[in-house]
C-alpha positions as CSV (number, residue, x, y, z in Angstrom):
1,X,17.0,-0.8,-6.9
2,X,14.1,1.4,-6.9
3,X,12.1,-0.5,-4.4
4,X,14.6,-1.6,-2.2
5,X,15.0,2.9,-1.9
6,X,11.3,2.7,-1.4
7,X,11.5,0.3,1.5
8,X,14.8,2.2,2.9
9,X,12.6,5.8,2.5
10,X,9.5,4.0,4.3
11,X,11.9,2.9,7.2
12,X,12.6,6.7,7.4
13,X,16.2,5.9,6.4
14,X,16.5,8.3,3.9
15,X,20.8,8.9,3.5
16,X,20.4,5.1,2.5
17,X,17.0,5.5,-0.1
18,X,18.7,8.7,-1.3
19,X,21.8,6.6,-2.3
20,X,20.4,3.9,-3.9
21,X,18.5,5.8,-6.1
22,X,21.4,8.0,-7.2
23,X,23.6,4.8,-8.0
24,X,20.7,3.7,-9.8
25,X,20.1,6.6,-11.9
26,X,24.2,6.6,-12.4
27,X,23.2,3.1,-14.7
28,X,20.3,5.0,-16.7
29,X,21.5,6.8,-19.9
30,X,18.0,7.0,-21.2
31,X,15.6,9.7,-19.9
32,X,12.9,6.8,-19.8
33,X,10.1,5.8,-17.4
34,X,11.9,4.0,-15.2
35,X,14.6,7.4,-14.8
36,X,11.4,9.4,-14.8
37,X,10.3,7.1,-11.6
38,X,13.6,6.8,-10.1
39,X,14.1,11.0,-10.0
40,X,10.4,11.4,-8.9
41,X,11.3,8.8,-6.3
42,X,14.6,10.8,-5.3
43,X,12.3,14.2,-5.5
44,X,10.2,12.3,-2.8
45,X,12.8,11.3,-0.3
46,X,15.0,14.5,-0.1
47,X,10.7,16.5,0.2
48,X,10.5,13.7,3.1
49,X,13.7,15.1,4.4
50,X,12.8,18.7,4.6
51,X,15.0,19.5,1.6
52,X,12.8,21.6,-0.2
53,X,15.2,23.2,-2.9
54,X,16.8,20.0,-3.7
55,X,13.3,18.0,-4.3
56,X,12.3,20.3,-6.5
57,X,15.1,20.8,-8.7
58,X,14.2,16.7,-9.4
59,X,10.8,17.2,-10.4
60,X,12.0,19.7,-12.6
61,X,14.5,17.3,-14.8
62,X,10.9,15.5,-15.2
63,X,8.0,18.8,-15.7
64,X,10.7,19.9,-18.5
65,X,10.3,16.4,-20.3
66,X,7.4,15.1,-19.3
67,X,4.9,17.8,-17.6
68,X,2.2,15.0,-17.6
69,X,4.3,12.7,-15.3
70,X,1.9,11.7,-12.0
71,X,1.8,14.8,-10.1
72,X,4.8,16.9,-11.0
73,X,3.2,19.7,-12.4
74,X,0.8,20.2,-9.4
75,X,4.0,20.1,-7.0
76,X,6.2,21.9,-9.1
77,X,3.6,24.8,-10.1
78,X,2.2,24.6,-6.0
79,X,5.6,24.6,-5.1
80,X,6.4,27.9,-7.4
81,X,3.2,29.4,-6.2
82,X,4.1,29.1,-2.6
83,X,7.2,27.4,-1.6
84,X,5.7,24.1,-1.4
85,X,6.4,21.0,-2.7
């Protein structure tokens, strides 16, 4: 599921990508890798969208568990700094 939302997301057909990644993470009851990449993937899509607020309220379930994860302190704390994600 989580590269069919990449290949919806790179064919700018976010609403779609956004959807399969939530139904995904719907089947995850284990705050694992593959739900850490799922939400950074989500995070991603709705930043690709302009959605700001949301995005970073994703990254966030991540920083809090795992502030090592790829880049999600830089984005978070750049974000915090100035609005950015």
């Amino acid at each position: 599921m989580n590269y069919l939302a990449q290949c919806f997301a790179k064919r700018k057909m976010y609403e779609v990508a956004i959807r399969t990644l939530q139904g995904a993470l719907k089947e995850k009851a284990v705050f694992d890798d593959e739900k850490k990449e799922l939400i950074y993937n989500l995070g991603c899509v709705l930043d690709s969208m302009g959605k700001k607020d949301e995005a970073i309220k994703q990254l966030e379930l991540i920083y809090e568990v795992d502030i090592g994860y790829r880049d999600v302190r830089a984005k978070v704390d750049a974000f915090y700094a100035g609005g950015q994600v």
